[in-house]
C-alpha positions in Angstrom: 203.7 54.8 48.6 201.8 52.5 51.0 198.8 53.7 52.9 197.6 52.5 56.1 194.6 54.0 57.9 193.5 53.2 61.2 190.8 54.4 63.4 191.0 55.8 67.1 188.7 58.7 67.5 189.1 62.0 66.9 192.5 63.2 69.2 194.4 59.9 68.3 195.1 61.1 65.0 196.3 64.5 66.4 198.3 63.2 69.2 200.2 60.7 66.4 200.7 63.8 64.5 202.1 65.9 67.2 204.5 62.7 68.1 205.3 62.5 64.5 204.0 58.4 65.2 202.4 59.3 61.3 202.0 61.5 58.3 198.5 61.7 58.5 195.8 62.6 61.0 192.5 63.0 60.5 190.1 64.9 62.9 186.8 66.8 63.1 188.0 68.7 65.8 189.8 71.6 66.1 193.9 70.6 67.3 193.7 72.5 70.3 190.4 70.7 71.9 193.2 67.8 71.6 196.6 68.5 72.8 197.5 68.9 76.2 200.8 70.9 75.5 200.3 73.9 73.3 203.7 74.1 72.0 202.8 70.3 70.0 200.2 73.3 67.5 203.6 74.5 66.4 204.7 71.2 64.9 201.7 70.1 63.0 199.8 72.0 59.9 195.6 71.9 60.0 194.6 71.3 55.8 190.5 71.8 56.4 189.8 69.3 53.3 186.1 69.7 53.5 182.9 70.2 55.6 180.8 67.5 56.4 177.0 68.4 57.8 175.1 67.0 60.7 171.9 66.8 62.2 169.2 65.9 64.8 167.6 62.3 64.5 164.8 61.2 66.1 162.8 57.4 66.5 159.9 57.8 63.9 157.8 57.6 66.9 158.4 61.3 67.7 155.8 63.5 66.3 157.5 66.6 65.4 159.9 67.5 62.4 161.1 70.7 63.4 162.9 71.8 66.1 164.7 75.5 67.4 168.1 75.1 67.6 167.4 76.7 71.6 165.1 74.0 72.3 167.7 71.2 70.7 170.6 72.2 73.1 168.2 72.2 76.1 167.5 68.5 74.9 171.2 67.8 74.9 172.1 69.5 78.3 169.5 68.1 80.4 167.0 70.7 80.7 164.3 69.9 78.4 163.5 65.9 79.2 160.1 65.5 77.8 159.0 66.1 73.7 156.0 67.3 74.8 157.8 70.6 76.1 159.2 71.1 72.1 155.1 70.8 70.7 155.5 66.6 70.5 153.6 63.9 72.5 154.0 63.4 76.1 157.2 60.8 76.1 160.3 60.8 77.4 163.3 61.8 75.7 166.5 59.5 75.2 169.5 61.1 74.2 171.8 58.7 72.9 175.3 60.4 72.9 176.9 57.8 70.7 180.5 56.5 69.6 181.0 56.9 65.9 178.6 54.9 63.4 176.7 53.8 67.0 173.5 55.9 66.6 171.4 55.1 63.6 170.6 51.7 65.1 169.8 52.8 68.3 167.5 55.7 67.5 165.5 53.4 65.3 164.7 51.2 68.0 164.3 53.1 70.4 161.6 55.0 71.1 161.7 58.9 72.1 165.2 58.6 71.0 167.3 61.5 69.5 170.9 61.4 68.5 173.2 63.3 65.9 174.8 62.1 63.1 176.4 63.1 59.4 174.3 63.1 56.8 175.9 60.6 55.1 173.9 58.1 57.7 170.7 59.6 56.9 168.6 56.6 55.9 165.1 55.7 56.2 165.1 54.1 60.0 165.0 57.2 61.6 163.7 60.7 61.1 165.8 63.7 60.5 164.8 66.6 62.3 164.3 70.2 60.4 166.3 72.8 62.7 164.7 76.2 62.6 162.5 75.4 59.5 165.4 74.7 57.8 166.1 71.2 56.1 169.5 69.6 56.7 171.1 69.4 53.6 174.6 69.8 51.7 173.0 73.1 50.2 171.8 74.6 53.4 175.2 74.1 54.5 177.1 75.7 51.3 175.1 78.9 52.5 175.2 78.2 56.1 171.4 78.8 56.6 172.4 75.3 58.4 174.7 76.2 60.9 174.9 72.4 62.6 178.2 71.3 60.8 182.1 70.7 61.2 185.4 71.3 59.4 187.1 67.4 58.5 190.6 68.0 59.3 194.0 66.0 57.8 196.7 67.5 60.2 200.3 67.0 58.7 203.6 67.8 60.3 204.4 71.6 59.7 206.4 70.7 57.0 205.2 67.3 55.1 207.4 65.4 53.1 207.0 65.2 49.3 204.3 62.3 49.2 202.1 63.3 52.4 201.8 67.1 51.2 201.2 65.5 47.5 198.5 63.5 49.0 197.3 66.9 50.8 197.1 68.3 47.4 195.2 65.5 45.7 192.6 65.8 48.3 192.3 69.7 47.7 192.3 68.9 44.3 188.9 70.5 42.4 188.9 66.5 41.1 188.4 65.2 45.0 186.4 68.8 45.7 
């Protein structure tokens, strides 16, 4: 079996799927946010292989660590422009709405900043935000006392051949789990 991955943003691999360009496509959207034509859900299978979690991240500039989950989507819509209207100093926001992999750097040097990312890009240039009083972490997740977080999707044709739904399995697998 030869593997070849590819990136392309999160409807490519749907839309190769649904034109059966691949065996594979990975997603952290749901199918339907994707494809124009509904009748294309009928040909491909959704196999939810895990749940990855995400969070709030700040410059290390910006005084608070907490934040309400209300007050975060008024950042993110527009209405709330200013940290000192969430308890922080008197400084403008940024958002940075970011391509993939794109907002770490920028948050760190950029000051007022917020963006989103997985926690797997957690790292020390930046400050991770608490979200209710609750910490972002794989735990908080498990028990969903951290609601911020996404399904990661591998859509197959409805019916994958031997090697693709063996792969499928390998990545269900309580070794890969």
């Amino acid at each position: 079996v030869q593997i070849t991955v590819q990136g392309g943003g999160s409807g490519q691999g749907i839309t190769q799927i649904a034109q059966g360009a691949v065996q594979i496509g990975n997603s952290d959207v749901f199918a339907e946010t994707k494809l124009e034509n509904a009748s294309d859900l009928d040909k491909i299978k959704d196999n939810r292989v895990c749940v990855v979690g995400m969070g709030p991240i700040v410059n290390s500039d910006v005084t608070i660590d907490d934040i309400s989950l209300e007050d975060l989507k008024g950042i993110f819509t527009g209405k709330i422009t200013n940290w000192k209207e969430v308890g922080g100093n008197d400084e403008d926001i940024v958002v940075i709405n970011r391509a993939s992999g794109s907002g770490t750097k920028m948050v760190s040097t950029t000051p007022g900043a917020i963006s989103y990312v997985a926690f797997s890009y957690y790292d020390d240039s930046f400050k991770a935000l608490k979200v209710d009083g609750v910490d972002p972490a794989p735990e908080n997740v498990e028990d969903n006392s951290w609601t911020i977080w996404a399904y990661e999707h591998m859509y197959t044709v409805a019916e994958p051949d031997e090697a693709t739904q063996a792969f499928i399995d390998y990545m269900m697998s309580d070794e890969v789990q």
